[in-house]
C-alpha positions as CSV (number, residue, x, y, z in Angstrom):
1,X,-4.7,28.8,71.9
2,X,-5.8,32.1,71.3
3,X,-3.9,35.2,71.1
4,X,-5.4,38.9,72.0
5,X,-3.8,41.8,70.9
6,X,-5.4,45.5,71.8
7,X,-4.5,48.7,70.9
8,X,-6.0,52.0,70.5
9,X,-6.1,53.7,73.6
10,X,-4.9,57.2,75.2
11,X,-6.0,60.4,76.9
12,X,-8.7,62.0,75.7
13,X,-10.9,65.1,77.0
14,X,-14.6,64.7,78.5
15,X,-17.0,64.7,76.0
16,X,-14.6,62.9,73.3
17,X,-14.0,59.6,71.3
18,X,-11.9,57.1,71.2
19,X,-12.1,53.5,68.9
20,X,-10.4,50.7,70.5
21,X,-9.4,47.5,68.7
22,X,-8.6,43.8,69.6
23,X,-7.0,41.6,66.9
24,X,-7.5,37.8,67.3
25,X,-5.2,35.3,66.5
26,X,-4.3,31.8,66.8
27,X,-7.3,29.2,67.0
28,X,-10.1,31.7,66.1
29,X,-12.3,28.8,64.6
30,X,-13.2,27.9,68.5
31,X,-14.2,31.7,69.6
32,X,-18.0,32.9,69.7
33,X,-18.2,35.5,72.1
34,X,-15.9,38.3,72.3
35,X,-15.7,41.4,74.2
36,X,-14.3,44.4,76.5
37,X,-14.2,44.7,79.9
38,X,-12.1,47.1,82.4
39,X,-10.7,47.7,85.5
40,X,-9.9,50.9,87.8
41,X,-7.9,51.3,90.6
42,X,-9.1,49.8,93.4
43,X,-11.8,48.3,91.8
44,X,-12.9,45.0,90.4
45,X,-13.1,44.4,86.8
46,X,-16.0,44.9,84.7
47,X,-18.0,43.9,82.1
48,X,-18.5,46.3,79.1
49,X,-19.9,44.8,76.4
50,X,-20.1,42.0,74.3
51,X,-20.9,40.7,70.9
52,X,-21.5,36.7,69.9
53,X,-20.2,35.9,66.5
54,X,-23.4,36.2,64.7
55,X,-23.8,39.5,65.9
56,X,-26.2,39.7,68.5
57,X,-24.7,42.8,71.6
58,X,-25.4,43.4,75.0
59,X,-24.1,46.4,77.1
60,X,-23.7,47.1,80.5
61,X,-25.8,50.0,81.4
62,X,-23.1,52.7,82.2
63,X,-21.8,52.6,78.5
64,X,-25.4,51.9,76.7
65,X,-25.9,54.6,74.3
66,X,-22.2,55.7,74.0
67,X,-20.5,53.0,73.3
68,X,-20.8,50.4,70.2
69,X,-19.1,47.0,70.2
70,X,-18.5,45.8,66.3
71,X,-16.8,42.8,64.8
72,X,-15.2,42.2,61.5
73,X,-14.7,38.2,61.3
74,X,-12.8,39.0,57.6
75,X,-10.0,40.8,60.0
76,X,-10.4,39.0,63.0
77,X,-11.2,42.2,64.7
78,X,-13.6,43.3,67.5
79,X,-13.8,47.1,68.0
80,X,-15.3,49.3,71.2
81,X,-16.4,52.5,69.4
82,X,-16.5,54.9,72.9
83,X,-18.3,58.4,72.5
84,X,-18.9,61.1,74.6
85,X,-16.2,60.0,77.2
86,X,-16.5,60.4,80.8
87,X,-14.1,60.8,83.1
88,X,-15.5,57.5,85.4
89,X,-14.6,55.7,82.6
90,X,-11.2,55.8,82.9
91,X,-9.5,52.4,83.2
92,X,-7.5,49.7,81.7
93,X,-9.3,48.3,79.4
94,X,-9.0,44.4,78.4
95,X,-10.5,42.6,75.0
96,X,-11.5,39.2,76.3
97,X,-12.9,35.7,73.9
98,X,-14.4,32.5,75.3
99,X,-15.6,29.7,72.8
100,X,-19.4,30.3,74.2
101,X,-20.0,32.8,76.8
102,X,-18.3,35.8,78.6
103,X,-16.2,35.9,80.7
104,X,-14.0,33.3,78.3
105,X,-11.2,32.2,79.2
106,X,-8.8,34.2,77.0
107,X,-7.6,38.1,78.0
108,X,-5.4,40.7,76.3
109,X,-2.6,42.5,77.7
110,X,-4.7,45.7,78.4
111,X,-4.7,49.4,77.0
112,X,-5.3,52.3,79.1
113,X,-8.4,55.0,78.1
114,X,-7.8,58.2,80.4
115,X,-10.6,60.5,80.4
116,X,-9.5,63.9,82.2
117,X,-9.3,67.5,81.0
């Protein structure tokens, strides 16, 4: 089993930053790919971006450019780094690891972001 934890969201104006961050527990050993997708109301949820163990990215194209996916395998951490907010990308956000691909089978609990001035 593996646990996902995130934290690190909030309101924040247009134009502004926010870092999220997903700690990993449990049976990490089994986990390549990690990464963050969200959901708004009445919407389905989507992919954000990813990152594989060895490092190797991808981005859906709304975010590219703005928002940068890292991963420290010392702290079992993945990060979203998420500049010059929007207010279309406000959303729960959920950190999500599968043992090859994405969409794995393992999902946080969800933290808001809120973009609004």
């Amino acid at each position: 089993q593996v646990q996902l934890v995130e934290s690190g969201g909030g309101l924040v104006h247009p134009g502004g930053s926010l870092r999220l961050s997903c700690a990993v527990s449990g049976n990490i050993f089994s986990i390549d790919a990690m990464g963050w997708y969200r959901q708004s109301p009445g919407k389905q949820r989507e992919f954000v971006a990813g990152i594989k163990r060895g490092g190797s990215t991808n981005y859906a194209d709304s975010v590219k450019g703005r928002f940068t996916i890292s991963r420290d395998n010392a702290k079992n951490t993945v990060y979203l780094q998420m500049n010059s907010l929007k207010p279309e990308d406000t959303a729960v956000y959920y950190c999500n690891a599968g043992e090859q691909a994405l969409p794995g089978g393992y999902w946080g609990q969800g933290t808001q972001v809120t973009v609004s001035s």
